[in-house]
Every structure is written in structure tokens, then in C-alpha cells.
C-alpha positions in Angstrom: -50.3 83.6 -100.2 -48.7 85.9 -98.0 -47.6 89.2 -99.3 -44.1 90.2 -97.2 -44.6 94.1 -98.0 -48.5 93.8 -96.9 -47.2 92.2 -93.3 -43.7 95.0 -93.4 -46.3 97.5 -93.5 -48.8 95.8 -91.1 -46.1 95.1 -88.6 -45.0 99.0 -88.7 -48.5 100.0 -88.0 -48.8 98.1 -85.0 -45.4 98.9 -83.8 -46.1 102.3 -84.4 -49.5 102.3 -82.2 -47.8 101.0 -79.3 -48.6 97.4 -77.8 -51.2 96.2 -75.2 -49.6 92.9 -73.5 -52.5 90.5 -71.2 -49.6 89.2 -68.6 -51.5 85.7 -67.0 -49.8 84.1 -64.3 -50.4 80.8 -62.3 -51.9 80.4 -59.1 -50.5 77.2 -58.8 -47.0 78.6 -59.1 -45.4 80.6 -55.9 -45.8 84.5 -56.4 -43.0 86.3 -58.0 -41.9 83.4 -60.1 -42.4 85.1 -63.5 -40.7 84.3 -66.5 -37.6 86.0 -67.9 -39.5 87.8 -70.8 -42.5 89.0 -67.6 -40.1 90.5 -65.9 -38.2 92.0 -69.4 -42.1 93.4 -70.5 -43.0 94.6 -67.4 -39.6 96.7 -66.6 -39.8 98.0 -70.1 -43.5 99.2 -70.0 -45.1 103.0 -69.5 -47.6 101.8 -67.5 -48.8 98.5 -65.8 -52.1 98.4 -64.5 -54.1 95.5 -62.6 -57.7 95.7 -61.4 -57.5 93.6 -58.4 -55.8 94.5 -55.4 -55.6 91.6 -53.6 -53.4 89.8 -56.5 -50.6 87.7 -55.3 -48.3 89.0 -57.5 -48.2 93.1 -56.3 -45.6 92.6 -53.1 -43.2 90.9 -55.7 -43.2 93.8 -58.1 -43.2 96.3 -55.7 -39.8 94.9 -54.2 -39.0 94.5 -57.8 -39.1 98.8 -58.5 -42.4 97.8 -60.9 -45.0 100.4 -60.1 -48.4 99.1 -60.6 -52.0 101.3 -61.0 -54.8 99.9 -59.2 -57.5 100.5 -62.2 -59.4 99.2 -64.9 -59.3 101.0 -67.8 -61.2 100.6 -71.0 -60.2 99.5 -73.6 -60.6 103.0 -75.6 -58.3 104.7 -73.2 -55.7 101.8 -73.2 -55.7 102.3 -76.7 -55.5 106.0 -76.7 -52.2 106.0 -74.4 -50.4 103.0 -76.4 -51.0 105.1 -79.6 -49.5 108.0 -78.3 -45.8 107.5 -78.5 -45.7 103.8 -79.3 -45.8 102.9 -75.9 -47.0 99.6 -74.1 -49.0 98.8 -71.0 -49.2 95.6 -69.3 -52.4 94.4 -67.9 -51.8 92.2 -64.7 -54.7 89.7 -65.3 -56.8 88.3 -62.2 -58.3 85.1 -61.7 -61.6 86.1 -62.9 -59.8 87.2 -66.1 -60.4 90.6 -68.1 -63.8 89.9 -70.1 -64.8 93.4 -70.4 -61.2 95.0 -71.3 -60.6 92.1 -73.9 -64.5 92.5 -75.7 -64.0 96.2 -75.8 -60.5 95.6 -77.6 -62.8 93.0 -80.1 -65.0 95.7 -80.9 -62.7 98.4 -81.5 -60.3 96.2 -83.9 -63.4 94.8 -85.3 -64.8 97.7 -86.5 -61.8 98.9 -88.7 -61.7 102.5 -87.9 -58.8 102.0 -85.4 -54.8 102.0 -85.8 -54.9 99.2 -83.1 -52.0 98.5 -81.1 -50.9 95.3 -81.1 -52.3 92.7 -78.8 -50.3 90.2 -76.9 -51.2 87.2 -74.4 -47.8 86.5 -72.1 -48.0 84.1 -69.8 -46.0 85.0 -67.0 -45.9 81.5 -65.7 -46.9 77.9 -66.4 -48.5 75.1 -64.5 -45.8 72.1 -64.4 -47.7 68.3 -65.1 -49.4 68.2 -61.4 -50.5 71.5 -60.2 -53.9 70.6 -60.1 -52.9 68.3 -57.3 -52.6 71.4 -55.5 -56.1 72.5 -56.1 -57.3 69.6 -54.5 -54.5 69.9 -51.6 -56.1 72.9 -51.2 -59.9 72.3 -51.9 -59.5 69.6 -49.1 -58.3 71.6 -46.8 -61.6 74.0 -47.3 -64.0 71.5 -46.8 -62.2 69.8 -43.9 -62.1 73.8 -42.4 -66.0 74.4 -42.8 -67.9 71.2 -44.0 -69.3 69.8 -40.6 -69.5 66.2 -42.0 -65.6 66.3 -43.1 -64.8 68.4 -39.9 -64.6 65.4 -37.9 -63.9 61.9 -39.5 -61.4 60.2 -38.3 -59.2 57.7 -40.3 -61.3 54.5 -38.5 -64.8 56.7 -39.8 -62.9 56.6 -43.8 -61.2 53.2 -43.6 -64.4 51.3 -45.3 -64.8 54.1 -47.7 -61.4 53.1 -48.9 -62.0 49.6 -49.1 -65.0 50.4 -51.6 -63.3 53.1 -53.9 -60.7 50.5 -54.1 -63.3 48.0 -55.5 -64.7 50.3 -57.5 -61.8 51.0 -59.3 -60.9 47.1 -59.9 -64.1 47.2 -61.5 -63.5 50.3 -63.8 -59.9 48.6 -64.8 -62.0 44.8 -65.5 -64.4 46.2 -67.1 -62.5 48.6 -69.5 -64.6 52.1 -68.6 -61.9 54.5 -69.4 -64.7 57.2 -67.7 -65.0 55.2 -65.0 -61.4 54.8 -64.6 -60.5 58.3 -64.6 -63.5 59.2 -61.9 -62.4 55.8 -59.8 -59.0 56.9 -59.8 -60.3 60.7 -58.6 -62.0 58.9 -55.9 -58.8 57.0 -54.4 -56.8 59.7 -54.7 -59.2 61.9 -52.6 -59.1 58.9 -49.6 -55.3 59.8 -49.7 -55.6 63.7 -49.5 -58.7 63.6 -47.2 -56.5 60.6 -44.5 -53.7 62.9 -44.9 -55.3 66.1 -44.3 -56.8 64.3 -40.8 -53.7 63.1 -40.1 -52.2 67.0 -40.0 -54.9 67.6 -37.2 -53.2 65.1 -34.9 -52.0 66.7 -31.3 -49.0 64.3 -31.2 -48.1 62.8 -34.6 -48.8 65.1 -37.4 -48.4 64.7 -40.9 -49.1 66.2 -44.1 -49.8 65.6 -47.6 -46.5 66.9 -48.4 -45.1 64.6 -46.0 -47.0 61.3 -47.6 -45.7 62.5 -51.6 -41.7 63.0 -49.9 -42.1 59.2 -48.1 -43.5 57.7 -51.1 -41.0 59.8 -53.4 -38.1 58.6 -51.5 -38.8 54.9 -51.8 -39.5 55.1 -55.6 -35.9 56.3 -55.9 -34.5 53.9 -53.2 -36.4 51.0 -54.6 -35.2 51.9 -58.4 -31.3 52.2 -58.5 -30.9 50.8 -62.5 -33.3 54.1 -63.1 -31.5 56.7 -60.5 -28.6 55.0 -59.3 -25.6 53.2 -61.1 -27.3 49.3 -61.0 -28.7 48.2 -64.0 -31.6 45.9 -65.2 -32.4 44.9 -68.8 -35.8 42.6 -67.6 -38.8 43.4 -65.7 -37.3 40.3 -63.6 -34.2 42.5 -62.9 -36.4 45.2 -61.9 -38.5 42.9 -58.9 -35.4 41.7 -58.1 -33.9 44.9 -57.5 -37.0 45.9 -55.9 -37.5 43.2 -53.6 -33.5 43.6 -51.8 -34.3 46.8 -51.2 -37.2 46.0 -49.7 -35.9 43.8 -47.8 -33.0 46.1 -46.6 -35.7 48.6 -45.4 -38.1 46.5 -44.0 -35.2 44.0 -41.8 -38.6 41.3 -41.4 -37.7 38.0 -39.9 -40.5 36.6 -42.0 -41.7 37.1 -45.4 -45.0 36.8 -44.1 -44.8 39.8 -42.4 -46.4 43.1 -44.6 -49.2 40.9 -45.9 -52.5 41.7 -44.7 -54.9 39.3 -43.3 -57.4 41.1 -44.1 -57.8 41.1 -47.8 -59.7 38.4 -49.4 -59.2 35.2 -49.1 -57.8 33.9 -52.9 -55.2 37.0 -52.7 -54.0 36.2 -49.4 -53.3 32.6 -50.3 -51.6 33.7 -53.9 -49.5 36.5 -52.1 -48.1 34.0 -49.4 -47.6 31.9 -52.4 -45.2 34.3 -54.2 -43.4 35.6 -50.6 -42.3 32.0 -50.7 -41.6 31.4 -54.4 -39.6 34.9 -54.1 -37.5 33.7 -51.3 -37.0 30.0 -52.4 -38.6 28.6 -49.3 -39.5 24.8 -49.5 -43.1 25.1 -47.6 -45.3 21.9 -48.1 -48.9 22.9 -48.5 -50.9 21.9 -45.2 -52.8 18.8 -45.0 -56.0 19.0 -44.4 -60.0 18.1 -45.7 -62.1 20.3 -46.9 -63.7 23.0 -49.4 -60.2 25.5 -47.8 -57.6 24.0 -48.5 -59.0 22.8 -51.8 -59.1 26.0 -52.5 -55.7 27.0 -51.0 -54.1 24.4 -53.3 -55.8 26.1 -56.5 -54.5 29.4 -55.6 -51.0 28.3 -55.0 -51.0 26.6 -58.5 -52.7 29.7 -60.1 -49.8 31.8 -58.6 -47.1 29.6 -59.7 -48.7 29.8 -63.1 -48.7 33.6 -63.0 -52.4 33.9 -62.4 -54.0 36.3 -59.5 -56.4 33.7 -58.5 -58.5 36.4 -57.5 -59.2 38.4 -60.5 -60.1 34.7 -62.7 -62.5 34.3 -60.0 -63.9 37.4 -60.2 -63.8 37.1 -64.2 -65.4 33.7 -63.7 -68.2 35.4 -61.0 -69.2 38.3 -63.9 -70.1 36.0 -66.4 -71.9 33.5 -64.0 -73.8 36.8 -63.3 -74.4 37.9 -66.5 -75.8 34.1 -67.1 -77.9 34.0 -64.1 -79.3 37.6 -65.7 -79.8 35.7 -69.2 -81.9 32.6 -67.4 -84.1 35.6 -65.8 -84.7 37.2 -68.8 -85.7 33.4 -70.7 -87.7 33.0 -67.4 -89.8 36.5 -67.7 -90.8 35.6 -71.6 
């Protein structure tokens, strides 16, 4: 049980030997962006000190009026000064962090000999959900600068790459591998950041990253009014609905045909023509014809009408013909 004299007393004894305050900040957050109780510790401290010189943060405080000591001090003299006169110093910490300040302050509290001042971690600012986006913004931008292989692909030497990460993470989502999920995922996003970081080397178009996230951003709000705008929808039928006129309005097609690529296989093509005319009420007749195609054109149309991506049953259907043909190899080898 806590006694409340025991921490009154504790309390006084810290206050009286001053404070030592570890101020982290966030590379992933633009320099000089510090909290309101940063910039309240570090105007109200005798000293601040910060070992590296290069830190992002030293312009900002200088404009500020914050004088900062390029040192390192041990931990016995930070100590030493906070004690006398109940004062407190602010270490800037780097990137690297302070492992040999912080142990020395472990050993001397540890060894109860010392009126220790009391010992505070202030972050001076946070990483919002996202910044390590920006790592790999910026880790891309490295490897595209100096690795001679990345150097110079072009978006025609990635375009099969993204085909296959694609695939790869259709099987991580069939098969239910949350690890193999989260690393598929890792690997589409890095087609994105690694097209759009080519893309900013272009002579005559050039694009960013920045630019892709504001594009995409834009149309998520456009293409949502009942979540940003004054529509509303109650059904995720609303929702496509909604979705699908603004689409429309952007897009001004003179066929719903147009925006589907030929190029994807052949089940998904068939089912995605399918809905285009479903969507728009279009009375199309299936084409007559013999054969194995439009056999198989007639079962995708009826799979899609029935809400089912012909193309993932078949590839359902293809895994467990695989996993049988594995089974009558196994029997085969006994």
C-alpha cells in the first residue's frame, strides 16, 4: 500500500535535487514542431545540452533564444549541477539515443548513495499513424540514388514484377497467412513507391509520390460524399451507387467497357464486363457461338450475376485439384 507521507517526502527530495529531462523528438516530424510542454521545459531549463551537432532540431531553438551546449556530459556531472540549486537540464537526444548517459544514471540511482534528481522522458514530438511511410519514401529514394540495379529500371523493366506481387498477395489473402499478408502487402506497396520514385526522374512529365497519395486522396473524398459531403447512404448498395455516378462524372466514357483491362485473365474479364452491364442495365445477349469459350463465358456471366468472382472459385477449385494430384503422388510413391 502506498504510504502518502513516504511519496510527500520522496517527491521533495527529488524536487529538491533538481531534474534531468531526456527530450526525444521524431524524425518523421518537420524540425521545430515540438510540443507545447518541449518548448515550456526547454525555456525554463539552466542548461540544455545535445551531443550531436548535426541534429535537426538546433536552427529551430536557436531562432527560438534556446541556447544549446554542444557536449556530452556524464551522468555524475549532470547530476552534480541539477543538485545544486534544484535546477534542470534538458538532454536533446539523437537518433542513436543516449546509452551511456542513461546507464551511468542506472548505476548511480542504483547504488543508493545518491540524492538523485528526478528523471524524465519527454517526448517532444510524436509519429502520427503513417510516418513510417516516410521511411520508405525516403529509403527508396537511397537506393534509387546509389544502387546500380534500381538506378535505372524503368516502369516497362517493373511492370511484370507487379503482376507477380499482385499474385502473391491473392495467395496470402486465399490462403489466410496473416505473415504472409503483411510481407505481400510490403511488397505492393514498394511497386508503388519504387514506379513513383521513377516517375520523378522523368525530363517532361514528372511526378512524385506525394503527387500519387494527393490524386488518390482526392478521389476517395470525391467518390465518398455520404462520408465527407452532405449525401447519405445507409447500404453498401448506396455506397457503389454513389460510387459508380461519380465515376462516371469523372471519367465522361462513352462505353462502360472502357477502364477494363484486356489484359487480366480471362474469367475476370468476362465477370467484370458482366457487372459493367448489370451496373448500367444494358440488355446485351451473350454471343452465339461453339466452343470450350464461350461455354466458359456463359459460366462466368452466371457466376457474376450470382455474386461470384468466377475467378477466385476457379482458383479455389485449382488448389484442391492440386493438393489431390499431390495426394495420388504420395499413394503412388508407397
Amino acid at each position: 500500500m502506498n504510504d502518502p507521507v513516504n511519496d510527500r517526502v520522496s517527491d521533495r527530495a527529488a524536487d529538491s535535487a533538481g531534474r534531468i529531462v531526456l527530450l526525444t523528438t521524431s524524425h518523421r516530424v518537420a524540425p521545430g514542431l515540438l510540443s507545447w510542454p518541449a518548448w515550456q521545459t526547454l525555456r525554463g531549463a539552466g542548461r540544455v545540452v545535445c551531443a550531436d551537432t548535426g541534429h535537426p532540431q538546433l536552427p529551430y531553438l536557436r531562432e527560438a533564444g534556446v541556447q544549446v551546449e554542444h557536449a556530452a556530459p556524464a551522468a555524475r556531472e549532470l547530476v552534480d549541477y541539477c543538485r545544486d540549486g534544484r535546477r534542470t537540464v534538458v538532454v536533446l537526444t539523437s537518433a542513436e539515443g543516449e546509452s551511456a548517459l542513461t546507464d551511468g544514471l542506472a548505476r548511480l540511482a542504483g547504488s543508493g548513495r545518491e540524492s538523485m534528481p528526478a528523471l524524465e522522458l519527454l517526448p517532444g514530438s510524436y509519429d502520427l499513424p503513417g510516418a513510417r511511410l516516410l521511411d520508405l519514401v525516403q529509403v527508396m529514394d537511397r537506393i534509387r540514388a546509389v544502387c546500380p540495379w534500381s538506378g535505372i529500371r524503368t516502369h516497362e523493366d517493373l511492370g511484370k514484377y507487379g503482376l507477380e506481387e499482385t499474385y502473391e498477395l491473392l495467395e496470402a489473402i486465399e490462403t489466410g497467412d496473416r505473415e504472409a499478408l503483411r510481407e505481400e502487402l510490403g511488397d505492393v506497396l514498394l511497386q508503388v513507391v519504387f514506379h513513383a520514385r521513377i516517375a520523378q526522374d522523368d525530363p517532361d512529365e514528372p511526378f512524385s509520390v506525394d503527387d500519387v497519395a494527393a490524386t488518390i486522396v482526392d478521389k476517395l473524398i470525391h467518390r465518398h460524399p455520404h462520408v465527407f459531403g452532405e449525401e447519405s447512404a445507409e447500404t453498401p448498395e448506396e455506397v457503389k451507387e454513389h460510387w459508380m455516378r461519380t465515376k462516371a462524372a469523372e471519367k465522361r466514357r462513352e462505353s462502360v467497357t472502357e477502364g477494363v483491362p484486356l489484359g487480366q485473365p480471362a474469367l475476370a474479364l468476362a465477370a467484370k464486363l458482366a457487372s459493367r452491364v448489370r451496373t448500367e442495365g444494358l440488355d446485351v445477349p451473350l454471343p452465339a457461338g461453339e466452343g470450350i469459350g464461350y461455354e466458359l463465358l456463359a459460366l462466368a456471366v452466371r457466376a457474376e450475376a450470382a455474386g461470384t468472382e468466377p475467378e477466385t472459385a476457379l482458383r479455389a477449385a485449382a488448389r484442391t485439384y492440386r493438393d489431390a494430384i499431390r495426394a495420388a503422388e504420395a499413394a503412388a510413391g508407397e
